[in-house]
C-alpha positions as CSV (number, residue, x, y, z in Angstrom):
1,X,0.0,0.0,0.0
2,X,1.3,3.7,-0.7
3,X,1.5,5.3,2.6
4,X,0.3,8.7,0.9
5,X,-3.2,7.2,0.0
6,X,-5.3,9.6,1.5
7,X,-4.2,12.6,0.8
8,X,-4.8,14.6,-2.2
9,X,-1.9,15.8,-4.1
10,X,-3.7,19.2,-4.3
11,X,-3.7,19.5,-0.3
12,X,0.1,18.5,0.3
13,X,3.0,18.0,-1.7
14,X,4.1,15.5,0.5
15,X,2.1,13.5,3.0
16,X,2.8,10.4,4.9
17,X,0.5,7.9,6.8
18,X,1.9,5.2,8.7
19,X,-1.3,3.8,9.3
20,X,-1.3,3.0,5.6
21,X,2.1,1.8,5.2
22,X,0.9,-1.0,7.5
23,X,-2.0,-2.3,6.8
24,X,-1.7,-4.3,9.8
25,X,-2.6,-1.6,12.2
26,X,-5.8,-2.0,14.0
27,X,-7.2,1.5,16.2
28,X,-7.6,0.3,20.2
29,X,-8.4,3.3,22.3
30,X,-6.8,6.1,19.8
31,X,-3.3,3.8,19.6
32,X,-2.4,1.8,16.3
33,X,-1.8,-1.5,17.4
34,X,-0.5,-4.1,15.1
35,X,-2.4,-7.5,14.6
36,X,0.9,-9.1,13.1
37,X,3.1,-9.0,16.4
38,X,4.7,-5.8,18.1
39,X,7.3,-5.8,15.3
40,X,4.6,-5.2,12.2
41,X,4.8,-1.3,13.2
42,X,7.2,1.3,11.4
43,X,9.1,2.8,14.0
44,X,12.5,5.2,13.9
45,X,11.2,6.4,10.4
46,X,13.3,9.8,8.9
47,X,13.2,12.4,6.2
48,X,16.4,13.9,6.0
49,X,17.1,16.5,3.3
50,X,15.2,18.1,0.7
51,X,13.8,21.2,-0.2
52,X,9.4,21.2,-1.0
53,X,7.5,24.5,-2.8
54,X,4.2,24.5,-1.9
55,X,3.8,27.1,-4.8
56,X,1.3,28.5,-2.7
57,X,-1.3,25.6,-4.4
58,X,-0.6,23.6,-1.7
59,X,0.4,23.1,1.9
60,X,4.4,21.6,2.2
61,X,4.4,18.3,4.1
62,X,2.0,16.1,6.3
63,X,3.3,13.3,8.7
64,X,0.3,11.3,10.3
65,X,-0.6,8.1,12.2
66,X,3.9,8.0,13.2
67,X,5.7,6.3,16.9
68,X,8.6,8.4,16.5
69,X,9.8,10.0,13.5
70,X,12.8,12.1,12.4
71,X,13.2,15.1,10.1
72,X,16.3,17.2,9.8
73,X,18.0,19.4,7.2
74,X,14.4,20.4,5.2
75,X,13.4,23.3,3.6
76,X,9.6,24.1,3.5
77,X,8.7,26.8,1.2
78,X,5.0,28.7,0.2
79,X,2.7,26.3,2.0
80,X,-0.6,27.4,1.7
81,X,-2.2,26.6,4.9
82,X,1.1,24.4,6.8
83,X,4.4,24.3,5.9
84,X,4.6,21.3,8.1
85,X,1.2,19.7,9.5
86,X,1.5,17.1,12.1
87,X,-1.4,14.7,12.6
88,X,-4.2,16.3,10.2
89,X,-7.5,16.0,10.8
90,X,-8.8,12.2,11.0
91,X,-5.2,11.5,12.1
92,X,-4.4,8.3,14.8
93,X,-2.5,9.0,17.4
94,X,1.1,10.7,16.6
95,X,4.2,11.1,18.6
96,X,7.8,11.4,19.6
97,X,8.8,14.0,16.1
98,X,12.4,15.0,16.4
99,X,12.3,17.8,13.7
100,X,16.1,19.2,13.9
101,X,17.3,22.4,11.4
102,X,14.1,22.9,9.4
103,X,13.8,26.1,7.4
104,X,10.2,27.5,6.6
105,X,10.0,30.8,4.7
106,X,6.9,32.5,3.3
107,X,7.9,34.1,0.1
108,X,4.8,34.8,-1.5
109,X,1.8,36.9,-1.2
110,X,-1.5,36.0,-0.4
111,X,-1.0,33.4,1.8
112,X,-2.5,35.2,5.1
113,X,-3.6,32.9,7.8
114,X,-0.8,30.2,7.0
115,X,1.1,28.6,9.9
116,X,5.0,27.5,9.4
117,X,4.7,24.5,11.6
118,X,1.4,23.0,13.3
119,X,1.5,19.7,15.4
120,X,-1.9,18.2,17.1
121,X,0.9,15.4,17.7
122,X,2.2,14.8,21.1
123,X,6.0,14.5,23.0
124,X,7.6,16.5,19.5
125,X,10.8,18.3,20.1
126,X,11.8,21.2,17.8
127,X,15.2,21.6,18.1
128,X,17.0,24.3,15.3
129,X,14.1,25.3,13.5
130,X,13.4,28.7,11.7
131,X,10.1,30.3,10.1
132,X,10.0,33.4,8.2
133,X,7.4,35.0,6.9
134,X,4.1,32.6,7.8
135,X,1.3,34.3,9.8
136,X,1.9,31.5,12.8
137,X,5.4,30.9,13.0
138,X,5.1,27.0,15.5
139,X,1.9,26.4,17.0
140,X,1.4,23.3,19.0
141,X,-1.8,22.5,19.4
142,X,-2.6,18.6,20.9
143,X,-5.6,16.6,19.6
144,X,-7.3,15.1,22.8
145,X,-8.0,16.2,26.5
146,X,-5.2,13.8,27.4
147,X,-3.0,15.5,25.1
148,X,-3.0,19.1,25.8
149,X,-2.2,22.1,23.5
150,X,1.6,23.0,23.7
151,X,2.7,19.5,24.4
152,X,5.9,19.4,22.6
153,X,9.6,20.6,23.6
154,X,11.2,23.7,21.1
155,X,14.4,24.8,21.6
156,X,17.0,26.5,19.6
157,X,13.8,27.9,17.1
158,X,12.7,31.2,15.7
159,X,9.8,32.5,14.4
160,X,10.3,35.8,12.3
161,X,6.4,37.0,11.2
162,X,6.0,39.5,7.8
163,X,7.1,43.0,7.6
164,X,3.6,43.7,8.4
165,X,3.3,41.5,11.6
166,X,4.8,42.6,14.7
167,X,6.6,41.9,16.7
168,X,9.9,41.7,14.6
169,X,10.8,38.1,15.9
170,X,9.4,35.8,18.7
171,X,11.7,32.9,20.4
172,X,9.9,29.6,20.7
């Protein structure tokens, strides 16, 4: 199975489910659990390198349904609503991103409203990680009352807003 399945190319340029890329996963009280044996799961999955254009047609990358999952050394550019979305809507159960020396920049106009990086995942650390130019620079905003908004460690990351947003930068 493709693990982007779901997703419409017009929504992300890049969007990956592990819930698809093992069809073995069952939902058990909002966890994916494998029916195949505790080693059926993808875990320690990366993206490393790259540079992705939205184009402003679409929003950047999507990582979903993921037990720990690293991303260093990316460049997000244009997204129309996320540069980087974590756990979209109708999403099971992410955690444990390590996102290490991302770059999100805004070039375009007409993109108000857009955020540079949006997790509803839990236990994410942002280490490194800069966003110019998107209305919301990191916003981390939990998916369930047992996963509260702002779970997630940043450190090392800047958020520098539009000429016409103030203030001129914001430490996460």
């Amino acid at each position: 199975m493709e693990p982007y399945r779901h997703f419409s190319m017009a929504s992300y340029m890049y969007a990956y489910d592990a819930a698809c890329a093992c069809p073995g996963l069952v939902e058990q009280d909002g966890h994916l659990v494998p029916t195949a044996g505790p080693d059926a799961e993808d875990w320690n999955l990366f993206l490393t390198g790259g540079y992705v254009d939205g184009a402003g047609l679409a929003s950047c990358v999507c990582l979903n349904s993921f037990k720990h999952f690293t991303m260093r050394d990316v460049s997000l550019r244009n997204g129309k609503k996320y540069g980087l979305r974590i756990e979209d809507e109708g999403s099971t159960w992410t955690y444990e991103l390590i996102a290490q020396n991302l770059y999100l920049k805004c070039t375009m106009p007409g993109l108000a409203g857009n955020a540079g990086i949006s997790s509803r995942g839990g236990d994410s650390h942002f280490i490194d990680c800069i966003v110019v130019d998107y209305t919301r620079g990191i916003e981390l905003l939990g998916a369930a009352p047992f996963r509260p908004a702002g779970k997630g460690n940043c450190r090392r990351c800047w958020w520098i807003p539009s000429t016409m947003s103030s203030p001129p930068m914001t430490r996460c």
